[in-house]
N, C-alpha and C positions, 0 to 999 in steps of 0.2 A: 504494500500500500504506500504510495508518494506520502511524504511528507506535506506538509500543509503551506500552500505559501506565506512568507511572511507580510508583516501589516505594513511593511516601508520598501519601498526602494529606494532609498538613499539616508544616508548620515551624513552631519554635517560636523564636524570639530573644530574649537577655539585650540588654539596649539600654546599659549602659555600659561601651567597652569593648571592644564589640562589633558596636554598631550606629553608635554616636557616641561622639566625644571630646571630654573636657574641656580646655579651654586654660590652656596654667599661669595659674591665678587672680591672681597676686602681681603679675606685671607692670601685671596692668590694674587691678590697685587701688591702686598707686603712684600710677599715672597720674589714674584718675579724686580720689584725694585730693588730689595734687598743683594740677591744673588746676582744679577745683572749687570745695576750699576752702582753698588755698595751704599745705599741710602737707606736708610733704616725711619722706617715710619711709624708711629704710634697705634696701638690696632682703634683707638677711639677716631683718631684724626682719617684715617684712611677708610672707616665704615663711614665717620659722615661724609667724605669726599667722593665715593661712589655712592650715596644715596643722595647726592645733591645732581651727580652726572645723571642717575637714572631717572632721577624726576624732569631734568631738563631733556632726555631723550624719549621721554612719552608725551613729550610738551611738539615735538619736534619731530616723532620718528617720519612720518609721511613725507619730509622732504626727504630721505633716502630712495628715490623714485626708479635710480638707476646706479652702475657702478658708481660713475663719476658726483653724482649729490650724494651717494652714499658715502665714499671716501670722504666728501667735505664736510658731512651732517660727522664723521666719527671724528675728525678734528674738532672740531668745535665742542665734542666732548670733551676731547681730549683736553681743551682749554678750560673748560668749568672743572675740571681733576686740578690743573696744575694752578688756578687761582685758591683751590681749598689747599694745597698741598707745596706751602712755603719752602717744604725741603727737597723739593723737585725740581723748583726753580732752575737748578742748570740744565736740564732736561729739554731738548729742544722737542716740539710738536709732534715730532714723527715719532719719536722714543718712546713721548708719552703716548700716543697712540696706538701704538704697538703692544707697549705694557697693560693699557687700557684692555684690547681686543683678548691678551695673554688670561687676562682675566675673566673674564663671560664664558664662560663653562656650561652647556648647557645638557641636562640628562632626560633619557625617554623616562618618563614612567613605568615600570617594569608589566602595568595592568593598559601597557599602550599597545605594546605590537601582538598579543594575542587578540587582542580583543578588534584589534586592526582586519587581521588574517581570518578572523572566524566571522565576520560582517560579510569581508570580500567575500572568502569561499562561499557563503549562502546567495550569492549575485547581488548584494548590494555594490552600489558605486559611492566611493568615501573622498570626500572634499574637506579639507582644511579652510578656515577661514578666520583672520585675525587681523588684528590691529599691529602691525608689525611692519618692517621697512625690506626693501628687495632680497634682504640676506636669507628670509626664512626658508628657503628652497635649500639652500645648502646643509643648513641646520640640522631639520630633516633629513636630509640625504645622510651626514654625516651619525647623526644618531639610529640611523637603518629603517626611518618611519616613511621615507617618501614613496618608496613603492608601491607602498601600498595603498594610497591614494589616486582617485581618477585629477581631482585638481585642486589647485591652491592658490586662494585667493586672499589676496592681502591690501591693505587699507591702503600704504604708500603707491601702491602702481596704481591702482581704479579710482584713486581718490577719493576715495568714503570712509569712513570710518563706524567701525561699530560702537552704536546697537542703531546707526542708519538700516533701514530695513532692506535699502537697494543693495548691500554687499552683500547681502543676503542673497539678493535674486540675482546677483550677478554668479556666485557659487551655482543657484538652482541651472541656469543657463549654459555653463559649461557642464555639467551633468546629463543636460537633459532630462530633466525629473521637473515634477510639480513641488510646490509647496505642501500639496496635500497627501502626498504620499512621500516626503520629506521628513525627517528629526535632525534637531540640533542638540548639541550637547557641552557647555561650558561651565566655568568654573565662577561665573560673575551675573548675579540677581539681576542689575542694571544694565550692564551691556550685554550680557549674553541674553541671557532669558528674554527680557525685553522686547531685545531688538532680535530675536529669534520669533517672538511671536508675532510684532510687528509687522512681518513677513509672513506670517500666516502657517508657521512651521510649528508643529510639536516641539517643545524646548523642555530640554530639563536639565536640570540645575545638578554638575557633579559636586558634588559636598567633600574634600575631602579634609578639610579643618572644622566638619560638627560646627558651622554656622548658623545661626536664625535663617529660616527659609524664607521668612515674606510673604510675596505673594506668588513664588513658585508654586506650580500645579505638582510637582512630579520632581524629585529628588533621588539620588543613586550616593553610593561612598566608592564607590570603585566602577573605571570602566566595564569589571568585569561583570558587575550587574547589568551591564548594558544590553548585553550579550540576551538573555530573559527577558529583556522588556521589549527589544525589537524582533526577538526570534520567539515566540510563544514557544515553538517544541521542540526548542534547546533546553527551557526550564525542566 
């Protein structure tokens, strides 16, 4: 007897957060300035200096549109590092850029690539989609997640930013799928869910910090719940 088809053809992923995590930045840019070029940083001075670079680069990421704004959006990081970071000062822009990059570390989620492969294998078609600048294609690739998606779309090339509901549909559109036979699945009440439903998509809210849900309909702790809620008779 076949199997039952499932209730989607298509999933949609937020990729930070959700798909992959960032490594606290701070330790490894101690390290690589330490080891590098003998400069020894404060571990307090050096967390608030990348937490002031990260804020100015979610302020900013969408001008990274292509190689070439991306090179100059990761400078201009590099310059909000070396104004927190007094002891750097001899440090010309490319070094500190370098050190910068040395530092963003980025990991799959270990409940990413199964749950990736077991979507695909059922015939869905799986799309990334984030607020992130041209590099995330590599990211992915490098972390072993891009394969397994049909596409990926991101905020700095299409110009939208989530929880606009058109990056949304600009995802549905390289798929080929409707919204209504569509799920989305993010780590963020406001931008994801939101602007997942906005769009007309099933959205649900992956938890994996035990958050207040809000007004989330539909809540998971692990991708690997995800698995059961789009495939009925996998559970």
């Amino acid at each position: 007897m076949a199997a039952p088809a499932p209730r989607h053809r298509a999933v949609l992923f937020d990729a930070l957060g959700t798909l992959v995590a960032l490594e606290p930045p701070w330790p490894l840019l101690r390290r690589t300035l330490r080891d590098r070029h003998g400069i020894e940083i404060p571990e307090q001075e050096a967390k608030e200096a990348m937490l002031a670079e990260m804020s100015y680069y979610r302020d900013h990421h969408a001008e990274g549109s292509d190689a070439a704004s991306l090179a100059d959006l990761r400078r201009r990081c590099a310059a909000v590092l070396r104004e927190r970071l007094p002891d750097a000062g001899s440090l010309g822009l490319e070094e500190l850029t370098e050190a910068l990059l040395d530092a963003l570390r980025f990991t799959p989620y270990p409940d990413a690539a199964p749950t990736l492969a077991a979507l695909r294998s059922a015939g869905l078609r799986l799309a990334v989609v984030s607020n992130w600048d041209c590099s995330l294609r590599s990211v992915l690739a490098e972390v072993g997640l891009a394969a397994a998606v049909v596409a990926v779309v991101v905020s700095a090339e299409v110009g939208i930013q989530k929880p606009d509901p058109r990056i949304f549909g600009a995802a549905l559109t390289a798929l080929r799928r409707t919204a209504e036979e569509s799920l989305f699945v993010g780590d963020s009440i406001e931008v994801d869910v939101a602007g997942a439903r906005a769009a007309g998509l099933r959205a649900v809210l992956l938890d994996r910090a035990t958050m207040p849900a809000g007004g989330a309909s539909e809540r998971i702790f692990s991708l690997a719940d995800l698995v059961a809620l789009v495939l009925p008779s996998a559970a």
